[in-house]
C-alpha positions as CSV (number, residue, x, y, z in Angstrom):
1,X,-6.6,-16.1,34.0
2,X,-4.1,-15.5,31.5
3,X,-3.3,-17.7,28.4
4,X,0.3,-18.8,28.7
5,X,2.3,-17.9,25.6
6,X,3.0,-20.5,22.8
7,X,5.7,-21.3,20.7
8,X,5.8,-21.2,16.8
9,X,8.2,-22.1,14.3
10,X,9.2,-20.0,11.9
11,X,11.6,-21.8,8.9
12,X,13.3,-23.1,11.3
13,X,13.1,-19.8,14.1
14,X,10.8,-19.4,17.1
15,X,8.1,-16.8,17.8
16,X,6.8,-16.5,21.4
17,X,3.1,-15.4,20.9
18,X,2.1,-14.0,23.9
19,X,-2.0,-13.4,25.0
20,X,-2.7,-16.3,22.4
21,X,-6.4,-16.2,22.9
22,X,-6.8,-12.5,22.4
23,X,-9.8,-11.5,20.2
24,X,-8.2,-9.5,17.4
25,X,-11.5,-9.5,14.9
26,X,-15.0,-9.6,16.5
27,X,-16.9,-12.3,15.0
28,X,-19.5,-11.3,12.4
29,X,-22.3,-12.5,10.5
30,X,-20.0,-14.2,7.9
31,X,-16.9,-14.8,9.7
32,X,-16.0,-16.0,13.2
33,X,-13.7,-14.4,15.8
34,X,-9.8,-13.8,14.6
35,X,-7.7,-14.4,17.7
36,X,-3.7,-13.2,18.1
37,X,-2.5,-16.7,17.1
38,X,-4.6,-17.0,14.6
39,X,-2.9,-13.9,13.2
40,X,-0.1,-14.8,13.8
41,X,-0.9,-18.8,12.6
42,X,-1.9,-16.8,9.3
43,X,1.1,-14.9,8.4
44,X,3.2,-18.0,9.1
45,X,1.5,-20.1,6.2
46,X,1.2,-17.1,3.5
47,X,5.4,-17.1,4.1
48,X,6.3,-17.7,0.1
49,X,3.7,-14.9,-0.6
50,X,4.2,-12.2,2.0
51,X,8.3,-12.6,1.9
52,X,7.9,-11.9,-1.8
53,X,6.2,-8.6,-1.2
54,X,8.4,-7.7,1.8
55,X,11.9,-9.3,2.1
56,X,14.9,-6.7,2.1
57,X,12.1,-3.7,2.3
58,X,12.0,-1.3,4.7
59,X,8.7,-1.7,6.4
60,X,6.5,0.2,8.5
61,X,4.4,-1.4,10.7
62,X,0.5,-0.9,11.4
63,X,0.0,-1.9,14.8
64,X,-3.6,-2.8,16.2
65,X,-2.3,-4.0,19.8
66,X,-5.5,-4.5,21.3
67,X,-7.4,-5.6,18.3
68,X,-9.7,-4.2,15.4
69,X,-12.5,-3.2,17.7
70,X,-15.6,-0.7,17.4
71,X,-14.4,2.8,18.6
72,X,-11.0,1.9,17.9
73,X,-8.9,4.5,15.6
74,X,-5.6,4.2,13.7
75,X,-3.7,7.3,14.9
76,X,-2.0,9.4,12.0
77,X,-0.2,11.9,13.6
78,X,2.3,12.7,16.1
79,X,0.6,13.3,19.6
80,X,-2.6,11.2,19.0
81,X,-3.3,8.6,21.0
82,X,-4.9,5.4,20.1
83,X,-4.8,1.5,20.7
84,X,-4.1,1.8,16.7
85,X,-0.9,3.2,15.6
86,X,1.9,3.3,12.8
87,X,5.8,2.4,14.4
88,X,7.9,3.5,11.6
89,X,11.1,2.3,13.8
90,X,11.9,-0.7,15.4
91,X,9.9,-1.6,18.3
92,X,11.7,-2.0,21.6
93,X,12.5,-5.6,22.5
94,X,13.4,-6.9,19.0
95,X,14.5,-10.6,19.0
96,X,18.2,-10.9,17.4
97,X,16.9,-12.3,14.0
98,X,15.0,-8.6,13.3
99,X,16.9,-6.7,11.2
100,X,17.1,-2.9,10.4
101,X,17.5,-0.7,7.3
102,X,18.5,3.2,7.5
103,X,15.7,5.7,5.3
104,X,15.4,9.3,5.8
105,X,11.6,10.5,5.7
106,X,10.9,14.1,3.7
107,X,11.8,16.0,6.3
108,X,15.6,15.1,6.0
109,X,15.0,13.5,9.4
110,X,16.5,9.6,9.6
111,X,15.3,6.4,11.2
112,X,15.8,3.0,11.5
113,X,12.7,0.9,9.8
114,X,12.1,-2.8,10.5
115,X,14.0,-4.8,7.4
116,X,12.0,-8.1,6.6
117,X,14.7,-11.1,6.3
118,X,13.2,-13.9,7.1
119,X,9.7,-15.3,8.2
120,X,10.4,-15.4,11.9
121,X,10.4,-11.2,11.7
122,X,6.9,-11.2,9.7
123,X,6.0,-13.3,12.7
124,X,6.9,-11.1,15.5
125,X,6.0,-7.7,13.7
126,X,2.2,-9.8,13.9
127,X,2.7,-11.1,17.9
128,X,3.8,-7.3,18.2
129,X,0.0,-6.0,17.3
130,X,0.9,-5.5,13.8
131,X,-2.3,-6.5,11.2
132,X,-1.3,-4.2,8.2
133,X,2.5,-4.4,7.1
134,X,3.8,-1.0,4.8
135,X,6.8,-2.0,3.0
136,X,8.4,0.9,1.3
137,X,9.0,0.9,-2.7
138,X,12.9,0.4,-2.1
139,X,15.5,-2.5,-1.4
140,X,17.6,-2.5,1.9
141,X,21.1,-1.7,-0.7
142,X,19.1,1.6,-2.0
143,X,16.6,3.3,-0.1
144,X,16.3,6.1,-2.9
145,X,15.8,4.2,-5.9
146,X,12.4,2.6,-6.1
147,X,12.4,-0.9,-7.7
148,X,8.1,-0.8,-7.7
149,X,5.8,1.6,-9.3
150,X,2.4,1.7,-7.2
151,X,-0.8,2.7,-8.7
152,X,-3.3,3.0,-6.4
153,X,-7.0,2.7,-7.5
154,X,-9.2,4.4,-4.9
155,X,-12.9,4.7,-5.0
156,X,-14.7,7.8,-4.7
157,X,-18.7,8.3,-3.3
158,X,-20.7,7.2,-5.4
159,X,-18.2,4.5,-7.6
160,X,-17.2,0.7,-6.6
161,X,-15.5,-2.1,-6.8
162,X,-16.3,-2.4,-10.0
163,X,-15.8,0.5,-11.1
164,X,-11.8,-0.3,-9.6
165,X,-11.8,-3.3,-11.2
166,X,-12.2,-2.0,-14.5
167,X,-10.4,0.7,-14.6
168,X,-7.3,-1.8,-13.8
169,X,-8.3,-3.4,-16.8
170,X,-7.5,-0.2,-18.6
171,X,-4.6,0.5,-16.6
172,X,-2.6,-2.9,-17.5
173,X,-3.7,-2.2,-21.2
174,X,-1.8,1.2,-21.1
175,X,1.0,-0.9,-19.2
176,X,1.2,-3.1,-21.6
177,X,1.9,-0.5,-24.6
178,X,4.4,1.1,-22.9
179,X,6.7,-2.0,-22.5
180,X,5.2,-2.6,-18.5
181,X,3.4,-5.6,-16.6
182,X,1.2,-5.0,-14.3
183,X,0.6,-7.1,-11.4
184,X,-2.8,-6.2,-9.6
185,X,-4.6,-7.4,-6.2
186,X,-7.3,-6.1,-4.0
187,X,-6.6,-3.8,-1.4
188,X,-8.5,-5.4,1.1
189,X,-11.4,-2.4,1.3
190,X,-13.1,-1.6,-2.0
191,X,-9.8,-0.9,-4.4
192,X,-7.8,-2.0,-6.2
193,X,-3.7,-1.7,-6.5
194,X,-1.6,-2.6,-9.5
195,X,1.8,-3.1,-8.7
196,X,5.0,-2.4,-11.8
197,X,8.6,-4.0,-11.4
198,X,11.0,-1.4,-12.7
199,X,14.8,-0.9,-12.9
200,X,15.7,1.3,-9.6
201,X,17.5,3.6,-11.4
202,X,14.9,6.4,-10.7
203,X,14.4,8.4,-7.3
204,X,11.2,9.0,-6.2
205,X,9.9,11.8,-7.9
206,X,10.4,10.3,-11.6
207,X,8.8,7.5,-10.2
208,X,5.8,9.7,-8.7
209,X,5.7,12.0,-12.5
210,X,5.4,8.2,-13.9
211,X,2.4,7.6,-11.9
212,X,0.6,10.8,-12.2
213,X,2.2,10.5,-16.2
214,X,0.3,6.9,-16.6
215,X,-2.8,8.7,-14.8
216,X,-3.3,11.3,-17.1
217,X,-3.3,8.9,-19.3
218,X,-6.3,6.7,-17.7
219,X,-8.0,10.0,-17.5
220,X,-8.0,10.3,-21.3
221,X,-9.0,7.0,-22.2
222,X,-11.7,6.4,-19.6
223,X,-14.3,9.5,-18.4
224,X,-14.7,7.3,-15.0
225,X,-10.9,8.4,-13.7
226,X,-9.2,11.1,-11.8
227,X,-6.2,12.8,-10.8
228,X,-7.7,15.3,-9.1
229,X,-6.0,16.0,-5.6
230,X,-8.8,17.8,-3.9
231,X,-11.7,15.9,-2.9
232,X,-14.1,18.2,-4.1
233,X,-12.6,18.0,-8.1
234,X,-12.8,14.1,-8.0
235,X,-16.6,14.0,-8.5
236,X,-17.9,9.6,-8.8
237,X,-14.8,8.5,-10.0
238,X,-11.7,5.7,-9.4
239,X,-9.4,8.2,-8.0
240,X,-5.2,8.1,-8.8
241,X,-3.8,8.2,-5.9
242,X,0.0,9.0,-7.6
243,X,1.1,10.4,-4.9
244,X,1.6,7.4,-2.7
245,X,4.7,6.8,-4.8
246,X,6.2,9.6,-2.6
247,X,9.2,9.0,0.1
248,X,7.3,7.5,2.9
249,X,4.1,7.1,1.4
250,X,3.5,3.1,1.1
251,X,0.6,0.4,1.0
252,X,-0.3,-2.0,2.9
253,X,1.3,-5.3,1.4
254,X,0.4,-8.0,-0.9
255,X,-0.9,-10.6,1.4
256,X,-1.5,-8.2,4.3
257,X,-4.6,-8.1,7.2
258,X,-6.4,-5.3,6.9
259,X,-8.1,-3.5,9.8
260,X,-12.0,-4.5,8.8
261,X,-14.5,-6.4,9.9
262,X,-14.1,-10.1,8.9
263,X,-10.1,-10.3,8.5
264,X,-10.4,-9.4,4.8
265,X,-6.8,-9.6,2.9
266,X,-5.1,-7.4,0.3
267,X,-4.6,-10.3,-2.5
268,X,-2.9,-10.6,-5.2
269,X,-5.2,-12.1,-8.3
270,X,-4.7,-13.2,-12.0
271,X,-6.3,-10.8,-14.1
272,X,-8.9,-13.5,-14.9
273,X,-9.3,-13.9,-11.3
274,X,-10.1,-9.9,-10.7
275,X,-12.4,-9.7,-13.9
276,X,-14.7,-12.1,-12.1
277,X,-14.1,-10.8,-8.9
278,X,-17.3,-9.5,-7.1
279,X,-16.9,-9.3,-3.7
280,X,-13.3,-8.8,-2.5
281,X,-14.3,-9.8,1.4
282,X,-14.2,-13.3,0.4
283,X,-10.5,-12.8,0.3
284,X,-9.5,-13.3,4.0
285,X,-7.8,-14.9,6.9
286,X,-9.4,-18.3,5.8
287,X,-9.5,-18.4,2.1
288,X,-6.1,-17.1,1.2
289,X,-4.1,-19.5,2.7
290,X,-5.8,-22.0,1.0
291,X,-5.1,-20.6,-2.6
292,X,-1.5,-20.0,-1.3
293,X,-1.1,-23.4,-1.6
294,X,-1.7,-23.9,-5.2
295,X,1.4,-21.3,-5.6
296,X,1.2,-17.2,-5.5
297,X,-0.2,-15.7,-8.4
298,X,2.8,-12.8,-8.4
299,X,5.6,-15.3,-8.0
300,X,6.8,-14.2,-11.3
301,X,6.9,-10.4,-10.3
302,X,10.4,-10.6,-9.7
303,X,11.4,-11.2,-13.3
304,X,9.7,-8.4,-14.5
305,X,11.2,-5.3,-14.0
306,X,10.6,-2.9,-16.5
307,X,12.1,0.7,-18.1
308,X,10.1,3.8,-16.6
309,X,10.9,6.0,-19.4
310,X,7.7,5.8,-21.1
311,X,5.4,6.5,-18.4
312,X,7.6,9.5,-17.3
313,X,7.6,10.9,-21.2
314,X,3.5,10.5,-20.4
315,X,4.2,12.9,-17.5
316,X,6.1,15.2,-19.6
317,X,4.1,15.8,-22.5
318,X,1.1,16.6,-20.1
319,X,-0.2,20.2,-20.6
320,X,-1.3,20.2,-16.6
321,X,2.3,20.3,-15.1
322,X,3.4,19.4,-11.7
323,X,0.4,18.5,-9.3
324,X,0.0,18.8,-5.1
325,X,1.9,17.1,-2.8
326,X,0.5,15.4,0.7
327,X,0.1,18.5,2.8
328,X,2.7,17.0,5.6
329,X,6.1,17.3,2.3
330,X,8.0,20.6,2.5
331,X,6.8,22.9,-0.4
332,X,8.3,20.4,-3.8
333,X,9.8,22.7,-7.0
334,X,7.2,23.5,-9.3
335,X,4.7,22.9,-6.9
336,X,0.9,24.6,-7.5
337,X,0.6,26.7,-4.2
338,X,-1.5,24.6,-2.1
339,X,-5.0,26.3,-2.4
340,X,-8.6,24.8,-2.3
341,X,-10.0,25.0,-5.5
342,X,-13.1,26.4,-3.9
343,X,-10.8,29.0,-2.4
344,X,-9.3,30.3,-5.7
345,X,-9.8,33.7,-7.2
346,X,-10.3,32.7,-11.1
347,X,-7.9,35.7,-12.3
348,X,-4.7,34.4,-10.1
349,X,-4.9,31.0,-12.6
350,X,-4.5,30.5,-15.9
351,X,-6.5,27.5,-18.0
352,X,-4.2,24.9,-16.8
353,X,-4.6,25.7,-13.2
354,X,-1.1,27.4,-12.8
355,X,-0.7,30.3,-10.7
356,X,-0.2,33.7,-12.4
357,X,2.8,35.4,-11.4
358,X,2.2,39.2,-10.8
């Protein structure tokens, strides 16, 4: 028999939770099952937190509606089909207090994204299947100015969490020297994310040459980094992943589910906390909340919003130039032609990897 739906407040608003009892995480040898109010339950007391990382943002949605099962895949792409799915516009059915923000993708082509306003959205997004929220880098008043620089520490074969968490180290050194603060947390999975408040007064392709810029840069002062695009170039390394600072290319949120066994939860951490860090599962549905309560480590993110000049002068002093874009972007200027390495004839490139003009 069906589980009738309950009721949960909100600050103040109601969110009808409906299939209450629904098994969203299998229970596992560490954790126990996660059910759809329990989700839901969650997001409601990390509301300080979570509203801090998504209030006025446009915000994708990653939408698991039957749960985070074995044999369960996130679809990617236009056409697949999956109990696992991104909605990039506003579900059908909205309650009156969900509210919208206009962004155009790459493709020139416009939408209408879910706008976090208040707790009682976050709420519903969650009742609606959503475990991973994507805010974009952008404010609801200026879609094409980022106000966040994201860089995104992702472990190759053969590196891990470790090797993420010290190469964050390295990154908020070279943040610091160039006049930026870094604010890290997990990512949920094996990485690590450090997140930069900056004036929105650059679009997102300064803010992407700052990224790849403050990469270059890692590369340089530790052998155990990359900027590589293709795979097969990044070798064991803590890859740069600079191009998620593109238009419609986001992160799942600070305070976030994500889709693995055991509810584990992208967190934000002092840098003393990620130093110690070992095991970044033990950040989850049941132990944030409780360090939530002792106040969120990035409440001060806010007040920190920094000049990107610096990192972007990184990007142009670089001898390497303009790298890849994800293969879905119209051809970018100054583009490298998008060619496998593997695939190259040596005498078409010249030491830099540009592409010799005949």
């Amino acid at each position: 028999m069906a589980t009738k739906p309950v009721l949960l407040d909100a600050d103040g608003l109601e969110v009808r939770v409906t299939s209450p009892d629904r098994v969203i995480y299998p229970a596992t040898e560490r954790t126990p099952e996660v059910t759809k109010q329990q989700v839901v339950e969650y997001y409601l007391s990390v509301g300080d937190g979570v509203m801090r990382a998504l209030r006025d943002r446009p915000t994708a949605l990653e939408r698991w509606t039957t749960g985070v099962h074995e044999g369960i895949n996130l679809a990617t792409g236009r056409g697949d089909k999956s109990d696992a799915f991104y909605s990039k516009r506003v579900p059908k059915g909205a309650p009156a207090y969900v509210e919208t923000t206009r962004v155009a993708f790459p493709s020139g082509r416009p939408a209408d994204e879910v706008c976090v306003a208040n707790l009682a959205t976050v709420g519903w997004c969650a009742q609606m299947g959503t475990i991973t929220f994507h805010p974009w880098p952008t404010r609801r008043d200026d879609n094409d100015h980022p106000d966040e620089l994201r860089i995104d520490l992702d472990p190759q074969p053969g590196t891990t969490f470790a090797d993420a968490v010290r190469v964050a180290g390295v990154a908020r050194e070279l943040l610091a020297e160039h006049g930026l603060t870094g604010w890290a947390k997990t990512s949920g999975n094996r990485g690590v994310h450090v997140y930069v408040r900056i004036e929105p007064r650059w679009d997102f392709v300064d803010v992407r040459h700052a990224a790849l810029g403050l990469g270059r840069a890692l590369e340089q002062r530790d052998d155990g980094v990359t900027t590589k695009w293709w795979k097969e170039e990044r070798g064991e390394r803590i890859f740069v992943d600079f191009n998620q600072n593109c238009r419609d290319r986001t992160i799942a949120s600070a305070y976030s589910l994500r889709p693995q066994p055991g509810a584990p939860v992208s967190t934000p951490v002092t840098w003393e906390e990620l130093a110690e860090l070992t095991d970044p599962r033990e950040l989850n549905l049941w132990s944030v909340p409780e360090r939530v309560a002792d106040g969120d480590p990035w409440a001060g993110i806010d007040d920190a919003a920094g000049d990107l000049t610096p990192l972007i002068e990184l990007y142009d002093a670089s001898p390497e130039g303009e790298a890849n874009y994800p293969p879905d972007y119209p051809k970018m200027p100054g583009e490298p032609p998008r060619v496998q390495p593997s695939k190259k004839v040596a005498s078409h490139w010249d030491e830099h990897g540009r592409r010799i003009e005949d």
